[in-house]
C-alpha positions in Angstrom: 0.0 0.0 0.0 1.2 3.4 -1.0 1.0 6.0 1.6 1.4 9.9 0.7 2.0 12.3 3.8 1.7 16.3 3.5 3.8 17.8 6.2 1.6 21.1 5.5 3.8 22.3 2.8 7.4 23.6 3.4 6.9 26.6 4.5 3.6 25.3 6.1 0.2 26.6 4.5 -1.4 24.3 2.6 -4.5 23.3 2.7 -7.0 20.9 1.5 -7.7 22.6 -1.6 -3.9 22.9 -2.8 -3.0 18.8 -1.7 -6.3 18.6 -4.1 -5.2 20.2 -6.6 -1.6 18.6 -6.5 -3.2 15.1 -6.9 -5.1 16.1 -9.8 -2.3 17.6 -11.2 0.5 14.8 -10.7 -2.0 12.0 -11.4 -1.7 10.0 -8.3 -4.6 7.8 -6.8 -3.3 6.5 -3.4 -4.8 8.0 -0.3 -2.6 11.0 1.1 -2.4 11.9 5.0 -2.7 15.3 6.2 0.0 15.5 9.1 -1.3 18.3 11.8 0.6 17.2 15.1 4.4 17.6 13.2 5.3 14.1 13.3 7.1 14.0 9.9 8.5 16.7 10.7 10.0 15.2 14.2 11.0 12.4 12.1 12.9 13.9 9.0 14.5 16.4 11.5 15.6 13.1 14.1 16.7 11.5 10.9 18.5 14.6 9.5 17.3 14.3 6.4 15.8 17.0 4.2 12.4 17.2 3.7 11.4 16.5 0.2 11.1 14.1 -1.6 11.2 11.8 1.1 10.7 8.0 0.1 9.9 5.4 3.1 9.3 1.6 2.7 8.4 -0.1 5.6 8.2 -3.8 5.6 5.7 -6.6 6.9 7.6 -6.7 10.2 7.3 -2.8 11.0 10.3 -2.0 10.2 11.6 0.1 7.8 13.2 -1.5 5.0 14.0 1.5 2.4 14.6 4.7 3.4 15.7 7.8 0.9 15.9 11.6 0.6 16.1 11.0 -3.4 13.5 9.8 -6.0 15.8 6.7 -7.0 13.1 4.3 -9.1 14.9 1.8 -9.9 16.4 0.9 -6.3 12.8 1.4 -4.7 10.9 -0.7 -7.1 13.6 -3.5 -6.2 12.8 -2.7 -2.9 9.1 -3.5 -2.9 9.7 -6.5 -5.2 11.5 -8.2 -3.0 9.2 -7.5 -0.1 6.5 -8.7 -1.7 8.1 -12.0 -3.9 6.9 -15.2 -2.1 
């Protein structure tokens, strides 16, 4: 299952309408989370890593398996293949 999270922007300010129009824009159909308490940002910051793009796989035990500051498709999609081969 793909997961998107909006931190709120980063600068902060947006909003419902804006992650709707992004989206619409970019295409995507997975559900996206709204973050209001600043966890992501606890996270990124504990992990001191910068904020966007921010790719996380997290395997069937909980843990995470794949974790990168850079859109790298080829080494994610390996990831999640071998997660989910029998």
């Amino acid at each position: 299952m793909i997961i998107g999270v909006d931190p709120g922007g980063l600068f902060g300010g947006d909003d419902a309408t804006m992650l709707s129009r992004f989206a619409e824009q970019t295409g995507i159909t997975f559900p996206i989370g709204w973050d209001t308490d600043g966890t992501y940002r606890d996270f990124r910051v504990g992990a001191g890593i910068a904020p966007f793009p921010l790719d996380v796989v997290v395997g069937p035990d909980g843990r995470i398996a794949y974790l990168s500051r850079e859109y790298e498709p080829t080494e994610l999609k390996a990831v999640v293949e071998s997660l989910v081969s029998p």
